[in-house]
N, C-alpha and C positions, 0 to 999 in steps of 0.2 A: 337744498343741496348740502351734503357735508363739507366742513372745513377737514384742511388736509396742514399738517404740521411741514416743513422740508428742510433740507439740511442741503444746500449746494454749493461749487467753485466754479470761477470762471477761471481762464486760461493761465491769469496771472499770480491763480495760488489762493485769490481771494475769497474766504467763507464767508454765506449769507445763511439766516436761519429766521424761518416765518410761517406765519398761518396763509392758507389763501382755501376759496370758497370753488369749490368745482366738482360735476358730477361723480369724476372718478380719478384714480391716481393719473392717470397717462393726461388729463388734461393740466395738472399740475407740472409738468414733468414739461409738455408743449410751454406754458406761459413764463418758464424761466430760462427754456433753448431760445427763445424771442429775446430775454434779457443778454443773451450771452453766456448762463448758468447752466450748469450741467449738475442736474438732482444725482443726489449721494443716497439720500433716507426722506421717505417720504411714507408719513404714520399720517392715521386718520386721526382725527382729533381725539380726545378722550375713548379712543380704542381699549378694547385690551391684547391681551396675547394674538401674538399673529396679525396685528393687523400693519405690519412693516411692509413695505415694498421698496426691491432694490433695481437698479438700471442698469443696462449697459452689458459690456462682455464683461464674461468670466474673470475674473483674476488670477493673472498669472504665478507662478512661482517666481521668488526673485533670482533665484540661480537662470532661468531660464531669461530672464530680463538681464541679465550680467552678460550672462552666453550674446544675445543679441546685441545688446552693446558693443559688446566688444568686437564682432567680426562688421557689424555697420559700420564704426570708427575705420578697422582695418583697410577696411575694400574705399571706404571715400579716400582716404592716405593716399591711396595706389588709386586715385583716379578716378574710379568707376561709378558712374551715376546714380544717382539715389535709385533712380527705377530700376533701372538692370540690376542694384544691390537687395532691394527689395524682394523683384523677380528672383535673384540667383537662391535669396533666403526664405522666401515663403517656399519653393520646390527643394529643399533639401532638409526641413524643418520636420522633425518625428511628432512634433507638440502640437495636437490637430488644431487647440485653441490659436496658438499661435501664427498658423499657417491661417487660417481664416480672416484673423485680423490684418496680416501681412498684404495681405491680395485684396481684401477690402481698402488698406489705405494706397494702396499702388495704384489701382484703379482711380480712386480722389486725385492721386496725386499726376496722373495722365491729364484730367480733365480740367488739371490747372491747379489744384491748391496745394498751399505747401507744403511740408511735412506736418507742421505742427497743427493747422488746419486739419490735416486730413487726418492726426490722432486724434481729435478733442470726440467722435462719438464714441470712443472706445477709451476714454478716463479709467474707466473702471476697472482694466483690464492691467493698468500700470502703475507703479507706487507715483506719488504724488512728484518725487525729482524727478523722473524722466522727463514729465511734459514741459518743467519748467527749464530742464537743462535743454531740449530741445528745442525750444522757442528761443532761448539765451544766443546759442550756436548760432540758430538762423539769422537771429539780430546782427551778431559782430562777426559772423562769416566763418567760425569756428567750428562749425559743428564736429567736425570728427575729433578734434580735440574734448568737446564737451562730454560727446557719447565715448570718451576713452576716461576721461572721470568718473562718470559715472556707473561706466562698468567698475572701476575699482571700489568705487562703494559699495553696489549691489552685490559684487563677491563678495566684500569685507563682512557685511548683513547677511549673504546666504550662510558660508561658511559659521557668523555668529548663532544664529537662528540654527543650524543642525545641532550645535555644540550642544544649544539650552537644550534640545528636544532630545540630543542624546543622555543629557545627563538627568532628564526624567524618567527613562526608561527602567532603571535599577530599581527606586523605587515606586516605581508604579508598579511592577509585578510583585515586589515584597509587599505590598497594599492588599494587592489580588489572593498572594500565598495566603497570607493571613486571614483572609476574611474566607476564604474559601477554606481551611484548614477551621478555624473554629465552628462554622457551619456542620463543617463533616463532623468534625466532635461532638458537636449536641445532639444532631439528626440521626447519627449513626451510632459512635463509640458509646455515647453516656447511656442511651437507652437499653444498652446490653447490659451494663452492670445495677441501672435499676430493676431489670429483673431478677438480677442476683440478689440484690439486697432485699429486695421486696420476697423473697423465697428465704432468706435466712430471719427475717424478722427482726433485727438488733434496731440501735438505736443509732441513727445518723447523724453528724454533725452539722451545725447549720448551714453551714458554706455549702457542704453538699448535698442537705435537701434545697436550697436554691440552686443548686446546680442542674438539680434529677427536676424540679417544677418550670425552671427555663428549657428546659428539654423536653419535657415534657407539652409545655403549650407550643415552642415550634414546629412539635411535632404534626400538632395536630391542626393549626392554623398558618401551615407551610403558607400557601399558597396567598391568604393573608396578607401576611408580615411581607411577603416577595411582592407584592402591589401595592403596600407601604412606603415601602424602601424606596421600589421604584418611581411613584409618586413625590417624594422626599426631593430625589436627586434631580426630575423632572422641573419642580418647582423652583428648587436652588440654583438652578442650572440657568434658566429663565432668568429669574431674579439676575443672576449678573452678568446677563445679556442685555437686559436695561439699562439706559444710561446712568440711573444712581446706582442701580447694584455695582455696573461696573466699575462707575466713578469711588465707592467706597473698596472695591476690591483695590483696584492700582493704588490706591492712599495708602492702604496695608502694606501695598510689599514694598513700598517707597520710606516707609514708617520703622515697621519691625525690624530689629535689631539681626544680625546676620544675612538674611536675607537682601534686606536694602542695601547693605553692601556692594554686593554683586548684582543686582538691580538699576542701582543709580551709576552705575559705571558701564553699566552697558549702554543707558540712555545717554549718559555724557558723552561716549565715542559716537552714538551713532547723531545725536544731534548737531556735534561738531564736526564731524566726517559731511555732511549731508550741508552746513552752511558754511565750509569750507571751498566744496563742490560749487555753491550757488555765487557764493562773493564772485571766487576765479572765473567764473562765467561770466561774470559783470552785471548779476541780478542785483539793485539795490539792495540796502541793510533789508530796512523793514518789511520788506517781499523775503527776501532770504531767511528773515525770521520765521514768518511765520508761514513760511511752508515747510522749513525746518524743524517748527512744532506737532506739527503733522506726520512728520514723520519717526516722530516716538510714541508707541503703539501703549501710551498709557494715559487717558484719559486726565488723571488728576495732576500728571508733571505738562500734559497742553493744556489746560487753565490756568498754571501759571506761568507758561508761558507767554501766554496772550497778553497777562501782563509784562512781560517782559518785552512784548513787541511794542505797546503802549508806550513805554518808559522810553524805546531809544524815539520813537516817533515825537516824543514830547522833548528832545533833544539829550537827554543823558547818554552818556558813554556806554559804552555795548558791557566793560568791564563793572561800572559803577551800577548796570542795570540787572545784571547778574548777583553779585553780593546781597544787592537788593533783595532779589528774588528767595535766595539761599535754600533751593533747593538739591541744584547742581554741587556736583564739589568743589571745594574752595580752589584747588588749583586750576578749575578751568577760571577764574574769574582772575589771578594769578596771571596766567602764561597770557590771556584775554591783553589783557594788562600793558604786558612788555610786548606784543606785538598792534598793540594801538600806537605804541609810543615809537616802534623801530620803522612803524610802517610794513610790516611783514604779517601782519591778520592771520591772511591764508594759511601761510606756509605754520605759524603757532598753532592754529586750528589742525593743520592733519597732523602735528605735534602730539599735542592733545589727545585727540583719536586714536593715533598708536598705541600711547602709552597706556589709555583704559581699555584698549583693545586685549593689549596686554596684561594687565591689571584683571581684567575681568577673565581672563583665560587663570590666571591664579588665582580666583578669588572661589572657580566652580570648581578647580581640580582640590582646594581646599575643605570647600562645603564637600566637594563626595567623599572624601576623606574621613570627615566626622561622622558623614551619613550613614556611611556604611554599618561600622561597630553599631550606631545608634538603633538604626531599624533592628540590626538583628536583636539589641537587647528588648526593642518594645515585644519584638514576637517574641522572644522568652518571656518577657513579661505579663505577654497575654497566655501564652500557651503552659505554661509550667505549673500555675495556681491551678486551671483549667483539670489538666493530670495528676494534682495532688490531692485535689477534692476530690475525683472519682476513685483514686486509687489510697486513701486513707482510711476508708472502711473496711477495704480489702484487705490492707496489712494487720487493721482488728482483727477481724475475723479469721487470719493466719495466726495469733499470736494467741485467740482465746484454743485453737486447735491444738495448738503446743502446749496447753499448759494443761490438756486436760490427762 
């Protein structure tokens, strides 16, 4: 029987990672729901590509986990029973993933078990605070307070998360313009004026007989070079979809200058936003750690996290464990600091969060700033040499016609 690699969490946040020996994935998957583990990633042993398998519902969007939050919170306020809140939310819900799950945990939760119980088949389907603010709630009787935390987080994250992906958009079609506008130039423009020049016979310059011979072979091994390419970005793509590929991509953007900037300031609000959330619900530090490292979507800043969870479990100060770390910015380990010492954590943690909230909102309206000018000079600076080379023999060949 093949060994299967797995990656899972039980209810309280807690990650497990192992081999186990079993005919196929679903029985691995069975022998950690026995432990009280719920499989995340479950790889065959020395597989290759493709051989992942994932479990569970779909994953939501977090705007849409914010939306449910927050009207769940609402209607407990006002009285109304989990079930009839469920009920009122799964039939009004446009998000068919969502309605599915809704009425699958209503159901659970008719037949006796609690909320938090009747989420744990459907893990997959929720950022990793919900279950834990949920289960929190349940413990100290809170819950519509918790699920009204938590909604402000998940807005605070949706609304971050559209900004990033808006502010990709600009240049990702000047990417496009570009690569699609030199293509055209080779395939199309340049092979017009090498028949011109090949009809007049003169002497070319060397830029642009490499211009006319790169034109020339795309021309003819189009199809080629476009199963290259595609190949290329296939493989790359792959590559850091893998745990090291990924793990050296996050190191990058946590590393390079400009960038980690506004990278590490976005992980700093949302990490603190998120164990800000978990403390005021009354999750222990070291659970609140590190489910709080989880939920920064960069591989190489949750390994050192881990350490960091390590450090207060081994009794150091949450502040003294952070310096430590010196990943985060110094001013979280700062404000960290003076609310160990006032007694006020929490309330410095969503301090915190604000401010790189804030901070990060300047940091991207900055970077596009720069970006802008910049793209347009790369594309002049691809497309201009491009037009000088083709159109240099040209102005020859006008200048020996004047002089004759």
């Amino acid at each position: 029987m093949p060994n299967y690699t797995y990656v899972a969490v039980n209810i309280s946040g807690n990650e497990i990672r192992g081999e186990h020996t079993s005919p196929d994935e679903q029985g691995v998957a069975a022998m950690l729901q026995q432990q009280g583990y719920y499989p995340t990633t479950i790889k065959k042993a020395g597989g290759g590509f493709g051989s992942s398998f994932s479990f569970g519902t779909p994953k939501l969007p977090v705007k849409v986990v914010a939306r449910l939050c927050s009207q769940v919170s609402s209607m407990l306020r006002s009285g109304v029973p989990i079930v009839r809140t469920l009920e009122i939310m799964a039939s009004e819900s446009e998000h068919k993933g969502l309605k599915a799950v809704l009425e699958d945990v209503n159901a659970s939760i008719r037949q006796g078990s609690s909320l938090s119980q009747a989420l744990q088949p459907h893990e997959d389907a929720f950022p990793v605070l919900f279950h834990s603010m949920v289960e929190a709630g349940e413990a100290s009787g809170t819950l519509d307070a918790c699920l009204n935390r938590a909604a402000e987080s998940f807005t605070r994250s949706a609304k971050l998360n559209s900004r990033v992906k808006g502010a990709m958009i600009y240049p990702s079609i000047i990417l496009i313009v570009l690569v699609a506008m030199i293509i055209l130039m080779l395939v199309v423009v340049v092979p017009q004026f090498a028949q011109i020049y090949s009809d007049g016979g003169q002497d070319l310059p060397k830029f642009t007989q490499s211009l006319l011979a790169m034109s020339e072979f795309l021309t003819k091994n189009f199809l080629l070079v476009g199963a290259i390419a595609i190949a290329v970005i296939v493989v790359v793509m792959t590559f850091f979809k893998m745990e090291y590929g990924r793990y050296q991509l996050h190191k990058f953007f946590t590393r390079v200058p400009t960038i980690s900037k506004l990278t590490n300031k976005i992980y700093a609000a949302r990490f603190t936003r998120s164990l800000s959330s978990l403390v005021s619900a009354g999750v222990n530090m070291p659970n609140a750690l590190r489910i709080s490292a989880r939920t920064v979507v960069n591989s190489f800043l949750q390994k050192e996290l881990e350490q960091l969870v390590d450090d207060v479990e081994q009794g150091m100060q949450l502040s003294d464990a952070i310096i430590r770390m010196g990943e985060l910015p110094p001013l979280v380990a700062s404000v960290t600091k003076i609310g160990e010492e006032s007694g006020e954590l929490e309330q410095m943690l969503i301090q915190i969060a604000e401010y790189y909230d804030d901070e990060a909102d300047a940091a991207m309206s900055a970077l596009l700033t720069m970006m802008e000018p910049a793209l347009i000079l790369i594309m002049a600076g691809v497309v201009v040499p491009i037009l000088f080379g083709v159109l240099q023999p040209m102005f020859g060949m006008i200048d020996a016609v004047q002089n004759m």
